[in-house]
Structures are given as C-alpha cells and as structure tokens.
N, C-alpha and C positions, 0 to 999 in steps of 0.2 A: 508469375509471368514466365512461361517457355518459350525459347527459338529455337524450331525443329527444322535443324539444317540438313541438306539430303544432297545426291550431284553427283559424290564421288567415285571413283572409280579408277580403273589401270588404263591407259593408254597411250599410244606411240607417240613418241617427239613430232612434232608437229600437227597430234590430233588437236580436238577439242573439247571442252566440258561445258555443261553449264549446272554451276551450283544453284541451289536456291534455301532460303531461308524464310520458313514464315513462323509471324509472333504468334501466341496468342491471345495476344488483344489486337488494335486495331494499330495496325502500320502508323497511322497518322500522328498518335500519339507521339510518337519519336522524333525528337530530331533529328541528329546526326545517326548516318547508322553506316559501318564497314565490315569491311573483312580483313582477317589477319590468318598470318600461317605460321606453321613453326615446325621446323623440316627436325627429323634428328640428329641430340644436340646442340641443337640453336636455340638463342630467343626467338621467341614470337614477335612477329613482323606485320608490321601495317602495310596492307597490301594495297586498298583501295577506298576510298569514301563518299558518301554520297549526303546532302542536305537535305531540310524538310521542302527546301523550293529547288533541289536535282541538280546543286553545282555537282560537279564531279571533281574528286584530284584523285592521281596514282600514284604508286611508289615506282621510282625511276624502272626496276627492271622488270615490268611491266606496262609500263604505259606502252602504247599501241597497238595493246595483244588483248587486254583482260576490259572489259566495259561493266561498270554498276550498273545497277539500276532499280527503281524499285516500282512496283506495281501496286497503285494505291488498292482499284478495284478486286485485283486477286490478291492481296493481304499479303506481298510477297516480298520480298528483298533477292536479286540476282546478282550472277557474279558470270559472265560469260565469257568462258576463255581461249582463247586462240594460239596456235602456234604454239601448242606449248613446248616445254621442253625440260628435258632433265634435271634441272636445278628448280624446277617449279612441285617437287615432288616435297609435298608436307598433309600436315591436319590445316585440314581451312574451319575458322569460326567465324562467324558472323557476329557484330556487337550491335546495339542500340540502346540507343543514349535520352533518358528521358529530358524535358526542359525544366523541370528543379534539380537536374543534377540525380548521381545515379546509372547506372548501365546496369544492361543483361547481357547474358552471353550465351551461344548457341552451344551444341554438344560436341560439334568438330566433326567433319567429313571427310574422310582420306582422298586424295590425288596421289597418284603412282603413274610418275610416265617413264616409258621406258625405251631405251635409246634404239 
C-alpha cells in the first residue's frame, strides 16, 4: 500500500496550500487518517485528523486555518491551509490507519512559507 502525497510548495505568510493525499487502495478501507509535520529539528507533530464518519479534530496551532478532509469518490485525503505562516514551514505526511491495527505513511511534501 502507497500514500502519494502531493501540495507542497514555497509560499508567502498568509498564502495558501492545499495538500493532498491519495492511497492506493480504497480510501474507505481506513479509518482514522491525518496529517503530521516536522519542521527542522523537531519532532513530528500531529497536525490534524479525520474519521471514517468525518469527525475532525486539530492541533491547537492550527485550528481555524488548516481543514481535513477526505474525499471518498476521488480516493483522496486533503489538508487545506489557510493563513499560513512561518512557523507552518515543515515535511507534511499523511497517515492512515487500517481497522485491525497497522498504519501507512505517505512520502512527505514540503511547505516553505516565507515571511
């Protein structure tokens, strides 16, 4: 199983992105699935998550800027982000979490915002 994560890119404080992440097998399979980042130097950070029935929760220094979401019929997991800003600059991956236990992990997408 691959998650071929795609999105990233350089842009200004307050642009936008929007990551995407698709399996390949079928989205449905999964249940929980997020994204995490990890700037340099740092641990890797949970950024945001999403369920097989679309609760959502964020990591506090994001929440009201970055929205999940996943797209059953285009086979896709999103991450769309807003506002960004210079502390947001890391490798974003994608995970997904089978229901016997088990994850995959996408290859990581770079975000570069710049002041």
């Amino acid at each position: 199983v691959q998650l071929q994560a795609s999105g990233g890119g350089l842009v200004q404080a307050g642009g936008f992105l929007r990551l995407s992440c698709a399996p390949s097998i079928s989205i449905n399979i999964f249940n929980d699935m997020a994204w995490y980042r990890q700037a340099p130097g740092k641990q890797r950070e949970w950024v945001a998550g999403i369920s097989r029935s679309e609760y959502t929760n964020y990591g506090d220094s994001v929440k009201g800027r970055f929205t999940i979401s996943r797209d059953n019929p285009k086979n896709t997991l999103y991450l769309q982000m807003n506002n960004l800003k210079v502390e947001d600059t890391a490798i974003y991956y994608c995970k997904a979490t089978l229901p016997i236990g088990g994850a995959y992990w996408g290859q990581g997408t770079q975000v570069t915002v710049s002041s």
